[in-house]
C-alpha positions in Angstrom: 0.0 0.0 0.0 1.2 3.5 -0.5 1.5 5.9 2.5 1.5 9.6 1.5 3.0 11.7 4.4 0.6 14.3 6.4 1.2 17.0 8.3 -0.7 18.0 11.1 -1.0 21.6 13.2 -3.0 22.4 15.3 -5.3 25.1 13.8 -7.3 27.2 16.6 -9.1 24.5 18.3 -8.8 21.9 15.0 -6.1 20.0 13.6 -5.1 20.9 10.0 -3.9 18.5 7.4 -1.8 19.3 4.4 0.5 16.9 2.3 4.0 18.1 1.0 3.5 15.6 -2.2 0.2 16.9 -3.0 -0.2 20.9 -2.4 -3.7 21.3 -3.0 -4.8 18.9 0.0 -6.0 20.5 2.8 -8.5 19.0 5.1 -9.0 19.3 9.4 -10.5 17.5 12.1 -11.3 17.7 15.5 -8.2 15.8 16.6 -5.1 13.9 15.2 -7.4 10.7 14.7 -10.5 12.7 12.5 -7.7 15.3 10.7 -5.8 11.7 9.5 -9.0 10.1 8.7 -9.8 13.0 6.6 -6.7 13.1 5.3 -7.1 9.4 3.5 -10.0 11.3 1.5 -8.6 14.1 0.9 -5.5 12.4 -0.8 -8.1 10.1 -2.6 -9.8 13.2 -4.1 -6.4 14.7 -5.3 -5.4 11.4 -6.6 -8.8 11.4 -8.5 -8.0 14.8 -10.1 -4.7 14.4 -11.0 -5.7 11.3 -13.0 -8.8 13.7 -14.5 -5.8 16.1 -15.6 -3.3 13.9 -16.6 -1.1 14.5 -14.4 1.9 12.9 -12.5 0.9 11.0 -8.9 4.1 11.4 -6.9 5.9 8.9 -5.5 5.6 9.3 -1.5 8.3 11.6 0.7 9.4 11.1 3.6 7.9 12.1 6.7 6.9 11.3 10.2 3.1 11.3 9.9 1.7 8.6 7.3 -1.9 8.7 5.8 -2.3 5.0 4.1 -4.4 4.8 0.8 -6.6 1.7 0.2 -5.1 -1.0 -1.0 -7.5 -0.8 -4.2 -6.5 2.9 -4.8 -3.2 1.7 -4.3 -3.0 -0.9 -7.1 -5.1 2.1 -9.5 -2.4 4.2 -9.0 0.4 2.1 -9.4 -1.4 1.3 -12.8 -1.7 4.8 -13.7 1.9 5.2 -13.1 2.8 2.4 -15.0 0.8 3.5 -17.8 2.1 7.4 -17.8 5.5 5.7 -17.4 5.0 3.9 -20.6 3.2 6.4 -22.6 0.6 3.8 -22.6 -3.2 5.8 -22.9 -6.6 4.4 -22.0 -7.1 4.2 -25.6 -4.1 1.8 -25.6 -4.9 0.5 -23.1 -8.4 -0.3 -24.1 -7.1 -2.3 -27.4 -4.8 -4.4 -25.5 -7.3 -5.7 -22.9 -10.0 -5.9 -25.8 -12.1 -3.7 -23.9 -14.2 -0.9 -23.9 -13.6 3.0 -22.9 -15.5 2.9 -20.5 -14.2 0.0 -18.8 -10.4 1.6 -18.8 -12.1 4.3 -17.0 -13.6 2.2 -14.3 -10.4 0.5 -13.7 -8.3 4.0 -13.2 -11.2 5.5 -11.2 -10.4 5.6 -7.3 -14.3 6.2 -6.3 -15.1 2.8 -8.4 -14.8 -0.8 -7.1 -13.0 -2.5 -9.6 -12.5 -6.1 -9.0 -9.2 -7.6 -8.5 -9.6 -9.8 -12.0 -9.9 -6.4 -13.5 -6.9 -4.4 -11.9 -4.8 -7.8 -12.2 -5.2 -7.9 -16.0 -4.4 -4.1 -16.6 -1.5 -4.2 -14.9 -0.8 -7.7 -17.0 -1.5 -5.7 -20.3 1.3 -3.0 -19.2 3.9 -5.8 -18.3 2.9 -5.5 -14.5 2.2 -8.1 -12.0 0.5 -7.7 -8.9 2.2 -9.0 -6.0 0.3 -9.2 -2.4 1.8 -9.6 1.4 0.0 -9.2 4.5 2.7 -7.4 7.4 1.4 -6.2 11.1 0.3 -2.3 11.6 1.4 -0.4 13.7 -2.1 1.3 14.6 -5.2 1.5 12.8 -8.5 3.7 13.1 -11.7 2.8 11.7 -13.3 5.8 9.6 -16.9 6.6 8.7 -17.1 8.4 5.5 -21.2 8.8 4.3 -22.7 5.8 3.6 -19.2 4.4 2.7 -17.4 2.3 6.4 -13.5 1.7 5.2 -10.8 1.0 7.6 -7.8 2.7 6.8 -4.4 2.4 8.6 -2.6 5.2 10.2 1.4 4.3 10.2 3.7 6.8 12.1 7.3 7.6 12.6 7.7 5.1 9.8 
């Protein structure tokens, strides 16, 4: 999984959240737990409109505060890398899986769950394999986002 890093100050009664890989996110909570929490969204939103733009997701910095992604938007954006890396478009992309547009799209959007099948055969088609390990955490927080329950993991002091 890929863990951005976050920083956190304390913002007048509220905990502010900004990432030095991704300028434009900025989110708060009411505490460290909520601000992280928040943070995971946040980072998935940015993520989401870098991929609308075209443009490059970084690689993670260093840091002391970590916000982990989903392991499914994860794997979508090592597949957008991988594609952008290989000047391979969805178009391309599209051809060599034999499917449709829309499809590609599904597979490279972070607010759609694409099936493992699927994310495992578009990182085939661009000479990837996906490789999976399970390792302890060092904490975890359980967050409520609308309708949507997904537990994400906080690591820090990595």
């Amino acid at each position: 999984m890929l863990a951005y890093p976050i920083t956190l100050t304390d913002d007048d009664g509220t905990i502010l959240a900004t990432s030095p890989d991704f300028p434009e996110l900025t989110t708060f909570g009411d505490d460290r737990t909520e601000a992280l929490a928040r943070a995971v969204d946040a980072l998935e939103e940015a993520i989401a409109a870098r991929v609308h733009d075209r443009k490059d997701i970084p690689q993670p910095s260093l840091g002391q505060t970590y916000a982990v992604l989903p392991t499914l938007t994860s794997v979508k954006v090592l597949l957008y890398r991988g594609m952008r890396e290989q000047g391979v478009g969805k178009a391309e992309l599209a051809r060599r899986l034999g499917w449709h547009l829309p499809q590609v799209d599904r597979v490279l959007d972070v607010q759609h769950r694409s099936g493992l099948e699927q994310m495992d055969a578009a990182l085939g088609a661009i000479g990837r394999q996906l490789h999976v390990t399970a390792a302890a955490t060092v904490g975890s927080t359980v967050a409520v986002v609308g309708e949507r329950i997904s537990a994400q993991t906080i690591v820090e002091e990595r």
